[in-house]
The first five atom37 places (N, CA, C, CB, O) and aatype in JSON, in Angstrom:
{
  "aatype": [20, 20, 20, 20, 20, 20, 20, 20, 20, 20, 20, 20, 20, 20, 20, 20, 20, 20, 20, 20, 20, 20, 20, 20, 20, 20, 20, 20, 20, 20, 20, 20, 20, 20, 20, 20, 20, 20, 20, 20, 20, 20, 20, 20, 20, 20, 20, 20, 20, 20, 20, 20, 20, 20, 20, 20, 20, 20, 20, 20, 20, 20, 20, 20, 20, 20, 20, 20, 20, 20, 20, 20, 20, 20, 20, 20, 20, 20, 20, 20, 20, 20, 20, 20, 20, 20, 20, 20],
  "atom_mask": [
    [1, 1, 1, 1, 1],
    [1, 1, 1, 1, 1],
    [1, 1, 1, 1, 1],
    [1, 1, 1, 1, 1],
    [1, 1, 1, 1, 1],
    [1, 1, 1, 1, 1],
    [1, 1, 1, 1, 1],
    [1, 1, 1, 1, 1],
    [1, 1, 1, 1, 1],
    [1, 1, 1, 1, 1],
    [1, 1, 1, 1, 1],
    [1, 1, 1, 1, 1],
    [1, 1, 1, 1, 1],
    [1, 1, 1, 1, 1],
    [1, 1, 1, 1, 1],
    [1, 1, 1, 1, 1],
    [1, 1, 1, 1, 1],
    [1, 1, 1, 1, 1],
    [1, 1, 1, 1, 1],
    [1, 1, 1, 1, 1],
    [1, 1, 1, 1, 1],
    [1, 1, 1, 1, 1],
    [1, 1, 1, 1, 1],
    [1, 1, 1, 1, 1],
    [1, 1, 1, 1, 1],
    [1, 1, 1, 1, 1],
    [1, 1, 1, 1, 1],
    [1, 1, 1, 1, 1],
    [1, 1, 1, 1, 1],
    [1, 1, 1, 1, 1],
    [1, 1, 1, 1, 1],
    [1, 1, 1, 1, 1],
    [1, 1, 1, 1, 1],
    [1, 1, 1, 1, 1],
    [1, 1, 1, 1, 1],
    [1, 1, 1, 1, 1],
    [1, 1, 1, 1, 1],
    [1, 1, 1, 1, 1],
    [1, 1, 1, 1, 1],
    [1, 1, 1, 1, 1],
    [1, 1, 1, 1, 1],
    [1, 1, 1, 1, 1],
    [1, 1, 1, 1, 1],
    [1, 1, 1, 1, 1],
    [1, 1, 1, 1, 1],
    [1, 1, 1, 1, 1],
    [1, 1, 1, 1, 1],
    [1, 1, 1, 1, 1],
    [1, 1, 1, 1, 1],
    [1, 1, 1, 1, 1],
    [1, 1, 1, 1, 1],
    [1, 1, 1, 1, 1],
    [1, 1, 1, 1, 1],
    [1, 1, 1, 1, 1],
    [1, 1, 1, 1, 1],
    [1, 1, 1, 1, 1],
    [1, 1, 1, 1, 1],
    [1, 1, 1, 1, 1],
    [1, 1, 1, 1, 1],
    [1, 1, 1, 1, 1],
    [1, 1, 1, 1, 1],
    [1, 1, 1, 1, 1],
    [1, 1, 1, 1, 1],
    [1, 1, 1, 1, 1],
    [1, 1, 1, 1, 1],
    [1, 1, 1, 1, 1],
    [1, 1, 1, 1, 1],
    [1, 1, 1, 1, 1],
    [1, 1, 1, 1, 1],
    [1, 1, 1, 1, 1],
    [1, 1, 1, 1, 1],
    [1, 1, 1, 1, 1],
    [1, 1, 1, 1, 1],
    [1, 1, 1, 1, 1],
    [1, 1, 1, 1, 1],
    [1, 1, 1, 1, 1],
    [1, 1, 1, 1, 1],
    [1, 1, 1, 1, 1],
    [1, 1, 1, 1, 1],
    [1, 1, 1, 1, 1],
    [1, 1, 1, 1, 1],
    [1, 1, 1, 1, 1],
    [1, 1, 1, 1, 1],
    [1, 1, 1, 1, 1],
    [1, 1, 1, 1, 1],
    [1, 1, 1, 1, 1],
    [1, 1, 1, 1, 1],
    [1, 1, 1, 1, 1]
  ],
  "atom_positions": [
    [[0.85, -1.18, 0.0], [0.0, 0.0, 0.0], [0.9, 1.24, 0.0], [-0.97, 0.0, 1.23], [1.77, 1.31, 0.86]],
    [[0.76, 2.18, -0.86], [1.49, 3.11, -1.05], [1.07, 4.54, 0.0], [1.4, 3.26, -2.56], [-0.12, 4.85, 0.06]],
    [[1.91, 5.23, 0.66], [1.2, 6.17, 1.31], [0.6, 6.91, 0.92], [1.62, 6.69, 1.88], [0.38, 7.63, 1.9]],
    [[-0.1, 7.5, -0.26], [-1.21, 8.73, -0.81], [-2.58, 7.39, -0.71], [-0.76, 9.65, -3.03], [-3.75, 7.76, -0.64]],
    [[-2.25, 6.0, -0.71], [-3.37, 5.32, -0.77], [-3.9, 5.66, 0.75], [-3.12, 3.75, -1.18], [-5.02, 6.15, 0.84]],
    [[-3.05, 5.39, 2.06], [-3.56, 5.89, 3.57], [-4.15, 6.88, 3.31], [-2.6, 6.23, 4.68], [-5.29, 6.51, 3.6]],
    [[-4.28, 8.4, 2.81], [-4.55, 9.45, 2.67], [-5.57, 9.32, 2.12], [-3.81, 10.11, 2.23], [-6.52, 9.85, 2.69]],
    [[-5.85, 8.57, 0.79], [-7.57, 8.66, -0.13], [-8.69, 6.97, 1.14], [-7.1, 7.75, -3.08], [-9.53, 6.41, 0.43]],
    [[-8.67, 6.62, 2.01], [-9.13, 5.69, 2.63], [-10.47, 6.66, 2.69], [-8.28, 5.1, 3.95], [-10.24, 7.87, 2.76]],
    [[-11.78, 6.27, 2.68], [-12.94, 6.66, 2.75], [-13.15, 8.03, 2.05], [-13.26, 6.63, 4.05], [-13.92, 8.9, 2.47]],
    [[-12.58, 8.1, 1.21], [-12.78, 9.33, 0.34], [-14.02, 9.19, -0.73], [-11.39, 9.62, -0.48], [-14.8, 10.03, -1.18]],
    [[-13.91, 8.13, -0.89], [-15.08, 7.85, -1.96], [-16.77, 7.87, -1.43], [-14.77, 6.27, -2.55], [-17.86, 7.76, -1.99]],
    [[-16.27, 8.09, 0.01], [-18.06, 8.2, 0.26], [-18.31, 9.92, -0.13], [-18.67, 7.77, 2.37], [-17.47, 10.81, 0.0]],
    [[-19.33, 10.03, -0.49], [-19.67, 10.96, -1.56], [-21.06, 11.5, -1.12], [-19.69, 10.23, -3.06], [-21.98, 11.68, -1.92]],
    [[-21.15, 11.86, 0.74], [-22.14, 12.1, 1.25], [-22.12, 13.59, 1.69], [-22.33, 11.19, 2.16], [-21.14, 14.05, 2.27]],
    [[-23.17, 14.31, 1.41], [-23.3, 15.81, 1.92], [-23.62, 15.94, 3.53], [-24.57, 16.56, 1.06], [-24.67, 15.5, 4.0]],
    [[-22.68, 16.56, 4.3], [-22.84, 17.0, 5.63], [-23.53, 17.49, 6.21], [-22.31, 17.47, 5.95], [-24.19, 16.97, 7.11]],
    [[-23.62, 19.11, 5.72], [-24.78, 19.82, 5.77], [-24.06, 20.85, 5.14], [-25.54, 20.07, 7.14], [-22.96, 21.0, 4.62]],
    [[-25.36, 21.69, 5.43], [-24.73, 23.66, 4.24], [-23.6, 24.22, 5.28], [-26.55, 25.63, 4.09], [-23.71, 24.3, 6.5]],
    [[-22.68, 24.53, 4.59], [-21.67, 25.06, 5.11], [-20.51, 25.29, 4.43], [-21.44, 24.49, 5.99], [-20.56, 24.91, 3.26]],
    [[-19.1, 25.96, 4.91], [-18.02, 26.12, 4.39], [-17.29, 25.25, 4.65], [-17.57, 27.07, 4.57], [-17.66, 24.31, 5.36]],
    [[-15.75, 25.34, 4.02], [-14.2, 24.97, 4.62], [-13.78, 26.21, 5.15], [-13.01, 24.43, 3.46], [-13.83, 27.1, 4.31]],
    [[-13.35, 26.59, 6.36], [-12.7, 28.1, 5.97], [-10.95, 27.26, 6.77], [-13.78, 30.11, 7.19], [-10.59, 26.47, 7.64]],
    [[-10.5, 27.99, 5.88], [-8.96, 27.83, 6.38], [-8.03, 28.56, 7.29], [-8.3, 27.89, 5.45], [-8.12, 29.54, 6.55]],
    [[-7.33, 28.91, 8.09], [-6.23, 29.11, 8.57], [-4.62, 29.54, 7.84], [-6.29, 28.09, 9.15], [-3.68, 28.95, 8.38]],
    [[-4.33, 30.28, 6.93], [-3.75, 30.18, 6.07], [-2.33, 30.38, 7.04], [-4.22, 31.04, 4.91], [-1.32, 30.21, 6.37]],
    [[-2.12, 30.64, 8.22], [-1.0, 30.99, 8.89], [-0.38, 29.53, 9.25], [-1.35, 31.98, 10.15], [0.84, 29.47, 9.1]],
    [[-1.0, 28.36, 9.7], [-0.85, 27.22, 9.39], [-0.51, 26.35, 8.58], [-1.32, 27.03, 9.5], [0.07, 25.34, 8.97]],
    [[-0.82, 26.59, 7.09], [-0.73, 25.64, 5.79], [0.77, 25.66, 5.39], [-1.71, 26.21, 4.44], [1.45, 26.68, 5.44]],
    [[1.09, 24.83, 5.12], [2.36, 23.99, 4.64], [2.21, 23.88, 3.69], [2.72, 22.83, 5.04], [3.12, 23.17, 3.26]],
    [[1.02, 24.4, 2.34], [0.98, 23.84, 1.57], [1.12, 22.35, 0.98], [1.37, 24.41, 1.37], [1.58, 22.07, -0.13]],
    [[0.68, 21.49, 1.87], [1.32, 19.89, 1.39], [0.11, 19.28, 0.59], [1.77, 18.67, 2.91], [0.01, 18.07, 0.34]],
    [[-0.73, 20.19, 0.23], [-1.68, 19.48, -0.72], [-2.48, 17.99, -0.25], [-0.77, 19.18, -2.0], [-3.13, 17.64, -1.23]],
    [[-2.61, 17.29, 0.55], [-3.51, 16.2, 1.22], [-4.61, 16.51, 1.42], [-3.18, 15.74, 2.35], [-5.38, 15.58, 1.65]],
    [[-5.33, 18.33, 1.42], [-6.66, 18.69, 1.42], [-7.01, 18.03, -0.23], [-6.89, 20.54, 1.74], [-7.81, 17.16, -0.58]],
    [[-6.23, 18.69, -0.87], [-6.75, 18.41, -2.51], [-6.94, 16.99, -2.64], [-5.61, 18.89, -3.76], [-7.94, 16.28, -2.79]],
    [[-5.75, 16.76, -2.56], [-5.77, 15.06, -2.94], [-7.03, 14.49, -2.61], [-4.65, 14.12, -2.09], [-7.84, 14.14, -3.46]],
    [[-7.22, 14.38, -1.26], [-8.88, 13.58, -0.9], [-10.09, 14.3, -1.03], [-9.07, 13.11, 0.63], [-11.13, 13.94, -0.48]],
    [[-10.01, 15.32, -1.75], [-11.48, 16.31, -2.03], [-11.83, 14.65, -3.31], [-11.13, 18.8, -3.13], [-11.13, 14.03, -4.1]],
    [[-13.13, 14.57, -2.88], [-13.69, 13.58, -3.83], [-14.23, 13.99, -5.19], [-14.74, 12.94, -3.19], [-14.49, 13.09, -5.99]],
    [[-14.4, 15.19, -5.54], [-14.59, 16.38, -6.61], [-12.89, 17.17, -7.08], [-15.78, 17.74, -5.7], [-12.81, 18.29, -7.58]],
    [[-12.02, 16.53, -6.87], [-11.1, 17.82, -7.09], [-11.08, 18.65, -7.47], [-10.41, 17.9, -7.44], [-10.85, 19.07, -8.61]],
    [[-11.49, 19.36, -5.96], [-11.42, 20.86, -5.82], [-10.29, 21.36, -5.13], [-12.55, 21.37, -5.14], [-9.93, 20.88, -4.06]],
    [[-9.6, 22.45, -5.79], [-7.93, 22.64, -5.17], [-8.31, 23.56, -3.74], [-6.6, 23.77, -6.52], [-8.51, 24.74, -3.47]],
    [[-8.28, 22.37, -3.1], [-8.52, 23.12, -1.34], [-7.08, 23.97, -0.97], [-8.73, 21.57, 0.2], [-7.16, 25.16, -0.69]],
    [[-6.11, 23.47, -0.98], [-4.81, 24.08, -0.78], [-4.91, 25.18, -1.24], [-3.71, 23.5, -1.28], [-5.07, 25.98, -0.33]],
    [[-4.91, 25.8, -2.52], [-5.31, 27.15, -3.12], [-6.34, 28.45, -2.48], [-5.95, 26.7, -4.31], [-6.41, 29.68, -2.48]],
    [[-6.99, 27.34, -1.99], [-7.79, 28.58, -1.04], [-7.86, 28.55, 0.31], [-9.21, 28.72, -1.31], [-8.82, 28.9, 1.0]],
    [[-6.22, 27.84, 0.87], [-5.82, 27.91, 2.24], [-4.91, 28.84, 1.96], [-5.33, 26.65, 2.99], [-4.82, 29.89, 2.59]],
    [[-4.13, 28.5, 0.95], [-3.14, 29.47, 0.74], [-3.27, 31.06, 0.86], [-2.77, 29.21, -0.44], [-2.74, 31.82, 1.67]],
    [[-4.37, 31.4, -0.49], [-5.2, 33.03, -0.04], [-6.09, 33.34, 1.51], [-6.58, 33.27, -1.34], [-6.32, 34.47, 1.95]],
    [[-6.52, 32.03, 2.17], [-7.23, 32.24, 3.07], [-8.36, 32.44, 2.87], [-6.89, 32.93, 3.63], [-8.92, 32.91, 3.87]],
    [[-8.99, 32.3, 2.03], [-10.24, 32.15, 1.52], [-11.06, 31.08, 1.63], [-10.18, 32.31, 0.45], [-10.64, 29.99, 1.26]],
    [[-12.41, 31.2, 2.17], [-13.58, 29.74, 2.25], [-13.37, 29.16, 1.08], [-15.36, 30.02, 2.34], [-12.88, 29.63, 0.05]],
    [[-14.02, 27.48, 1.44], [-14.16, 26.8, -0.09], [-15.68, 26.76, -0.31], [-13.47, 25.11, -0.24], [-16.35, 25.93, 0.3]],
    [[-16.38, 27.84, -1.38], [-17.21, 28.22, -1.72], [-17.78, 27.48, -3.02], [-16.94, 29.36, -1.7], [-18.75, 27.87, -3.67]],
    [[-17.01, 26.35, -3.28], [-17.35, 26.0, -4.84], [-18.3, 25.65, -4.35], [-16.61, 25.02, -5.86], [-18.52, 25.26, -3.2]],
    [[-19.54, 25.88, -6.09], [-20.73, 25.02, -5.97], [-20.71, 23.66, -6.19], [-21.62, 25.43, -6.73], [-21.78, 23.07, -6.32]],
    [[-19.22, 22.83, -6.26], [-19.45, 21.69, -6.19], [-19.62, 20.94, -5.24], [-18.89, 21.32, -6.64], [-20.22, 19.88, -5.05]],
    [[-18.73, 21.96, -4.4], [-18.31, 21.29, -2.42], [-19.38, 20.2, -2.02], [-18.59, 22.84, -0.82], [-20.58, 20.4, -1.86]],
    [[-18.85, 19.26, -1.91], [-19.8, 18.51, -0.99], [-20.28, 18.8, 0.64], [-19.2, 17.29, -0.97], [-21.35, 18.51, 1.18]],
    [[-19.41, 19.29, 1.04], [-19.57, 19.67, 2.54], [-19.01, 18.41, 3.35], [-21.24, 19.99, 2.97], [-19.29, 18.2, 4.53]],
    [[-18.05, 17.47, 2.44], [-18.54, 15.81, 3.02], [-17.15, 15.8, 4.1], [-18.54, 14.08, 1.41], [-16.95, 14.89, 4.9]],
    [[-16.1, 17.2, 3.91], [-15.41, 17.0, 5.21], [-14.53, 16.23, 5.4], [-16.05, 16.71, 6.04], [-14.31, 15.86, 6.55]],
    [[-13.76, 15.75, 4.3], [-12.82, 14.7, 3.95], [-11.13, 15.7, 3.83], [-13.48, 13.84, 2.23], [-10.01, 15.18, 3.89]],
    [[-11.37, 16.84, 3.7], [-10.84, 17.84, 3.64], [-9.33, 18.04, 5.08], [-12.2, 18.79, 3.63], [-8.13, 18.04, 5.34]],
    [[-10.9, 18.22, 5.63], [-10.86, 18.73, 6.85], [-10.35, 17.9, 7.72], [-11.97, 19.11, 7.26], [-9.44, 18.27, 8.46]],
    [[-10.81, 16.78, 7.75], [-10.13, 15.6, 8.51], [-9.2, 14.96, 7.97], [-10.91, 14.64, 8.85], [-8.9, 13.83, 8.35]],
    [[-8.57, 15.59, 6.97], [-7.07, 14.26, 6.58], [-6.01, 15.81, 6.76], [-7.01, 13.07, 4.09], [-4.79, 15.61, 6.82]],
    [[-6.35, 16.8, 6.82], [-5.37, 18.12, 7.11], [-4.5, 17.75, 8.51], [-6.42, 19.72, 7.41], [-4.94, 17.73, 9.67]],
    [[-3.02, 17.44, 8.0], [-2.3, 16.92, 9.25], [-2.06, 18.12, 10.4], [-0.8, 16.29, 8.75], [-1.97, 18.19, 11.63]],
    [[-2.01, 19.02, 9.27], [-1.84, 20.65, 10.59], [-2.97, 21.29, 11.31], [-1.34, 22.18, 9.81], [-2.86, 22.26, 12.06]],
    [[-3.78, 20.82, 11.11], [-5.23, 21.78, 11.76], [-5.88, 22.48, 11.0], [-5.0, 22.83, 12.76], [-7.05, 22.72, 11.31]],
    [[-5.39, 22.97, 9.91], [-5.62, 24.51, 9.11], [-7.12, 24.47, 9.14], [-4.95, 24.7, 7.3], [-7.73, 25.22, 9.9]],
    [[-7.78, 23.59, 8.29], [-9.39, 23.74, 7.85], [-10.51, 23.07, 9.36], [-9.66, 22.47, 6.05], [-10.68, 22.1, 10.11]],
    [[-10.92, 24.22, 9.06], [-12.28, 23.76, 10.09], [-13.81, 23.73, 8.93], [-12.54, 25.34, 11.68], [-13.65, 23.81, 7.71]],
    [[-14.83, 23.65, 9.39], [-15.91, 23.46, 9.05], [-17.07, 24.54, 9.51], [-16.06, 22.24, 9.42], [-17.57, 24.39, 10.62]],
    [[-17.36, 25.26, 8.94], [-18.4, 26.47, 9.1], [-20.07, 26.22, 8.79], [-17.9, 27.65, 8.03], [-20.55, 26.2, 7.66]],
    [[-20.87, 26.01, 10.15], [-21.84, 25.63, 9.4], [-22.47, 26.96, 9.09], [-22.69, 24.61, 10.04], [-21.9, 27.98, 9.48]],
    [[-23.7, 27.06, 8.35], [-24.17, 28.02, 7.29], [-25.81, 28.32, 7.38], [-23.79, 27.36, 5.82], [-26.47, 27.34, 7.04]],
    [[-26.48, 29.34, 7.71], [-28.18, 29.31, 8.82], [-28.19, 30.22, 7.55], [-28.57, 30.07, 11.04], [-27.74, 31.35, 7.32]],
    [[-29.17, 28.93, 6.5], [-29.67, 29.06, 5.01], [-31.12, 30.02, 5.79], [-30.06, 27.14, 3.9], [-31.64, 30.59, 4.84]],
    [[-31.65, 30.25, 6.68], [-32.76, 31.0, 7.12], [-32.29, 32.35, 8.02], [-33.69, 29.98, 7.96], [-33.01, 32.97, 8.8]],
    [[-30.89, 32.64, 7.7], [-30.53, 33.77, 8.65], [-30.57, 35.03, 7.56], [-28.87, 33.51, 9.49], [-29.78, 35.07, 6.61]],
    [[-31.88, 36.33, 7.87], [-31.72, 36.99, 7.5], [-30.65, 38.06, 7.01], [-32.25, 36.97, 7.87], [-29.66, 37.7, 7.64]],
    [[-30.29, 39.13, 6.28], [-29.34, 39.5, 5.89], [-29.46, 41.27, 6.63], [-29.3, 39.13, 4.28], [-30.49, 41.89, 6.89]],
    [[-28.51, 41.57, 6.74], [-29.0, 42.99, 7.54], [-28.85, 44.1, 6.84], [-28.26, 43.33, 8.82], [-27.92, 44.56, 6.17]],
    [[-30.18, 44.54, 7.15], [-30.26, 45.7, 6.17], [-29.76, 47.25, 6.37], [-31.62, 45.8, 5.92], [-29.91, 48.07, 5.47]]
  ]
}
């Protein structure tokens, strides 16, 4: 078993979490790319740890595979109140 295979282990479940973000930590990231690798959509998560920017794609699963194979901490999980008014 090659080690990027340890890294993709349950990646293939392909289940939505709930509505929400990735938001990153960019003071943390090492850039080592293991967010990307196990995004089950490759979506370049590293890229928007790097700027510090949420992962906003409309593909995101929300499924958090991300988040939990990040060896440094960087990404957390933001949930998202689809009924929270906007202020006017």
């Amino acid at each position: 078993m090659s080690i990027l295979n340890v890294f993709k282990t349950n990646a293939s479940r392909h289940e939505t979490a709930s509505s929400g973000q990735v938001v990153p930590d960019p003071s943390r990231c090492v850039q080592c790319g293991i967010c990307s690798y196990n995004c089950p959509i490759n979506i370049d998560v590293r890229a928007h740890a790097w700027k510090g920017e949420p992962v906003k794609h409309s593909e995101c699963l929300t499924c958090g595979e991300c988040v939990a194979r990040c060896p440094r901490g960087v990404l957390r999980f933001e949930k998202t109140d689809l009924f929270a008014r906007s202020k006017s």
